[in-house]
C-alpha positions in Angstrom: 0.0 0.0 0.0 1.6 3.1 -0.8 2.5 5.7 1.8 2.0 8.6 -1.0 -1.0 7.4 -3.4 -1.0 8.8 -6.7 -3.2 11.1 -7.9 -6.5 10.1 -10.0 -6.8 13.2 -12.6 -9.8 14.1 -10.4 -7.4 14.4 -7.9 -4.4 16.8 -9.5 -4.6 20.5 -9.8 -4.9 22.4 -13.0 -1.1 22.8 -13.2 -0.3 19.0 -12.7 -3.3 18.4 -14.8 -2.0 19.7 -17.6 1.5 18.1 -17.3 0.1 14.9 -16.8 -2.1 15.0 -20.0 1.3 16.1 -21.8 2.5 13.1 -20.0 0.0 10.8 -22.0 -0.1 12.2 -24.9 3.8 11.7 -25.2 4.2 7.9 -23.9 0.7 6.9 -24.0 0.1 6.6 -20.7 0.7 8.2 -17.1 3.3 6.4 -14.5 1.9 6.0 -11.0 5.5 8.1 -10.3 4.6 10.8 -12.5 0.8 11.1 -10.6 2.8 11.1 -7.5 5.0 13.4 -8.2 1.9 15.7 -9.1 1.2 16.1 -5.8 4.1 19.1 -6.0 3.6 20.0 -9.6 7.1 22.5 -9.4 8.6 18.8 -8.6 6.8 17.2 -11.5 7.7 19.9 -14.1 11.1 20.0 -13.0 11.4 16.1 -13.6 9.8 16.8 -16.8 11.9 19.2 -18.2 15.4 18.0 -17.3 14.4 14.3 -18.5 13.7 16.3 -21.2 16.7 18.0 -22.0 18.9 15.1 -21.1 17.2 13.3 -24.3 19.0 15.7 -26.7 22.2 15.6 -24.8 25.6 13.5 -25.7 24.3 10.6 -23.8 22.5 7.9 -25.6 19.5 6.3 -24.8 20.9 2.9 -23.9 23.6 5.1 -21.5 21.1 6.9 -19.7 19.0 3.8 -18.9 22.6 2.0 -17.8 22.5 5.1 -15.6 18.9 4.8 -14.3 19.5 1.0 -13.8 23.0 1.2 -11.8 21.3 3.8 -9.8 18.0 2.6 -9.1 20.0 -0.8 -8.1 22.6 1.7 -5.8 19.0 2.8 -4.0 17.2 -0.5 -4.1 14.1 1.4 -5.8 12.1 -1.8 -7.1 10.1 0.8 -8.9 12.6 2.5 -11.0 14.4 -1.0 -11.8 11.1 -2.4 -13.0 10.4 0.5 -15.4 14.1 0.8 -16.4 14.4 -2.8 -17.1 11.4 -2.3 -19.9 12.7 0.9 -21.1 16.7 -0.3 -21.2 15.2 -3.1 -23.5 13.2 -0.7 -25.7 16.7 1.1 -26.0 18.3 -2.2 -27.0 20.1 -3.0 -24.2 20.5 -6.6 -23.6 19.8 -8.9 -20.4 23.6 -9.1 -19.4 23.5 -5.5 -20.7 20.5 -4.7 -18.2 22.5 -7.4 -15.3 25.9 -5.3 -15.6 24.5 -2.1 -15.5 22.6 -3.4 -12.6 26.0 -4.0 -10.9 27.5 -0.9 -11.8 29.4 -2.5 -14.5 30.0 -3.3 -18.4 30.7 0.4 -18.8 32.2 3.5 -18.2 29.0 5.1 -17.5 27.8 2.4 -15.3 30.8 2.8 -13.0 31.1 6.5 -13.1 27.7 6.7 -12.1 28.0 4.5 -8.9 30.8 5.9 -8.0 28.7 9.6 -8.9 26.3 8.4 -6.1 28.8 6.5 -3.7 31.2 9.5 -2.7 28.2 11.8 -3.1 30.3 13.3 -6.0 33.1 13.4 -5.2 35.0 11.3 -7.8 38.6 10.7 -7.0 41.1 11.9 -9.5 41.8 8.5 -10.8 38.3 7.5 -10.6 37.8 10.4 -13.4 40.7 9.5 -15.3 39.9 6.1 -16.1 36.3 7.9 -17.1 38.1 10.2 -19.8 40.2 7.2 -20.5 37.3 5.0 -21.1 36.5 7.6 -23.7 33.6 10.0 -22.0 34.2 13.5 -23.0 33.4 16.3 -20.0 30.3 16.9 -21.2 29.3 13.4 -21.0 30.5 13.3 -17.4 28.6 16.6 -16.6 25.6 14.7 -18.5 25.9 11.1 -16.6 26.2 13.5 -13.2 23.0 15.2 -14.0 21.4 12.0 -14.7 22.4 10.6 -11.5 20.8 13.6 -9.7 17.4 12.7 -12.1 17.0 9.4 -10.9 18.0 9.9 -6.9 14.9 11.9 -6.7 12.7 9.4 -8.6 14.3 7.0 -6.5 14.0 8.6 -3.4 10.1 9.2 -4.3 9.1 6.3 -5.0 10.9 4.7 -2.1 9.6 7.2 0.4 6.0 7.0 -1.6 6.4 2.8 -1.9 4.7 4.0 -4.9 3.0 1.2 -7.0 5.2 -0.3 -9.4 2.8 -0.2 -12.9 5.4 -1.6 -15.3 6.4 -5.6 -15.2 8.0 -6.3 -11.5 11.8 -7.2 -11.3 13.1 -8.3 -8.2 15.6 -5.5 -6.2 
């Protein structure tokens, strides 16, 4: 039973009303995270937009779900793992693809981004190194940062909401 429900459309204000049916009309339907997060609609737009923008940055799709997966593994968030696991597939990731990400593994993104959320940032100077030397560019570090930061707060919702996982159920 979650501790925060989601909202019904009855339920949101006009502001997260409207972002919601944006919601929809983009993936076809509306997450129970994204009607949670309406509750605070400056919280929901703000998840929005800089999802958003991270879609047109120098990260790949298949990167930023490695990302969402190490992550939502680092916070045990059976939500985002479950949703992630779908949408790393849709972005052609494979099931040891999908495993080693899980682990924080299989890739320079993967590993920077544990160690992003392990040491809270900060990255020890060989840590970063072996990123650049892996081949990611500053802007792709800045970009797999950011990304990090995306996903603690979905992370962090959904565990403090024990919002209701709507996408096929992996195990944490």
């Amino acid at each position: 039973m979650p501790r925060i429900t989601a909202l019904t459309s009855e339920q949101a204000s006009p502001v997260a009303l409207k972002l919601l049916q944006n919601a929809k009309a983009k993936i076809g339907m509306v997450p129970n995270l994204f009607s949670t997060l309406a509750h605070a609609p400056a919280a929901l737009a703000g998840y929005l937009q800089l999802d958003e923008n991270l879609k047109t940055g120098a990260l790949s799709a298949a990167q930023r779900e490695i990302i969402s997966l190490a992550i939502g593994q680092f916070n045990q968030c059976g939500y985002c793992l479950s949703a992630h696991t779908l949408m790393g597939k849709g972005a052609g990731l494979s099931p040891d693809a999908i495993a080693a990400a899980r682990l924080g593994s299989g890739s320079a993104v993967a590993e920077l981004a544990v160690q992003v959320a392990q040491t809270r940032g900060n990255v020890s100077d060989a840590d970063l190194s072996a990123a650049r030397a892996a081949g990611l560019s500053d802007e792709q570090i800045i970009e797999v940062v950011a990304s990090v930061a995306l996903n603690v707060l979905t992370n962090y919702v959904n565990n403090l909401a024990e919002t209701v996982i709507d996408f096929p159920k992996v195990s944490v």
